[in-house]
C-alpha positions in Angstrom: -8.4 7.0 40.0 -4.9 6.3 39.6 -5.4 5.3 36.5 -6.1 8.5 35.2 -2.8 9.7 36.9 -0.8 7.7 35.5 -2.2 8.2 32.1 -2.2 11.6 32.3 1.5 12.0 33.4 2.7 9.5 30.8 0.9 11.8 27.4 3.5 13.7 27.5 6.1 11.3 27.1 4.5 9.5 24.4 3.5 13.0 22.5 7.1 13.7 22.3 8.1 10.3 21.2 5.3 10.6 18.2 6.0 13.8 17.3 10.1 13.1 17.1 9.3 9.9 14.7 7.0 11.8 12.7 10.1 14.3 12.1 12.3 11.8 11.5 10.2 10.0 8.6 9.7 13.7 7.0 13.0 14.1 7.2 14.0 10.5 5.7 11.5 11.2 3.0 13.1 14.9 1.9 16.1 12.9 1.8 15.1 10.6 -0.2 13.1 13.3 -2.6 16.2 15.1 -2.9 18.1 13.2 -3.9 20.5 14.4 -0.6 24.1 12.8 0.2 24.0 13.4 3.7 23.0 11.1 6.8 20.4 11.6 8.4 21.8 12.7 11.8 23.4 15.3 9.6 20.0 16.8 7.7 18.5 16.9 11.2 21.5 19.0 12.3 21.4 21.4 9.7 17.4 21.9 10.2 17.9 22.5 13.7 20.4 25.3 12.9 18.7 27.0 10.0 15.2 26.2 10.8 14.8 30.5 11.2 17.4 31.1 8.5 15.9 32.1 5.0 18.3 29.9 3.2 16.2 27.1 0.9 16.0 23.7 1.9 17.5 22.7 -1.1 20.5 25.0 -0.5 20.9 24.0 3.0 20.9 20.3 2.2 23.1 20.4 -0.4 26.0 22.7 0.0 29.1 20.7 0.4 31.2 21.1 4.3 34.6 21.6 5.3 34.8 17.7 6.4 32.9 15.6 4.8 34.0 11.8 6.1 32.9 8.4 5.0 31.7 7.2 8.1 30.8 10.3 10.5 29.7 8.1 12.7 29.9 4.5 12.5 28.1 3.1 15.6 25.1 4.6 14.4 22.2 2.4 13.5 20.5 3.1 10.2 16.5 3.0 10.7 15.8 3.0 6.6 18.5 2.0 4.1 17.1 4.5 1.4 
């Protein structure tokens, strides 16, 4: 019975964890079909501020920011060199 407990409590957990490397690889993939600039990291921002905006992904992705560095963040593993 346990078992069932345990499995049960850990769904959750492993729901979320599915669901954020789903978003991920959609989002590595609209980078990649759009030909976008940015990091990844950055797309993902952007998303998470305009997802309610009406402002078209295109647009979004592409307009240029106030600081633009090379390296934004340069400990940051890269999962897909695309």
């Amino acid at each position: 019975m346990s078992d069932c407990a345990d499995t049960a409590r850990l769904l959750p957990d492993q729901r979320l964890r599915e669901v954020a490397a789903s978003v991920y690889v959609l989002v590595a993939i609209v980078k990649k079909e759009l030909n976008v600039e940015r990091s990844l990291y950055e797309i993902l921002q952007i998303l998470s501020l305009t997802l309610f905006e009406k402002t078209s992904l295109f647009t979004a992705l592409s307009e240029p920011t106030a600081q633009n560095p090379e390296t934004p963040f340069p400990n940051q593993r890269t999962l897909f060199d695309l």
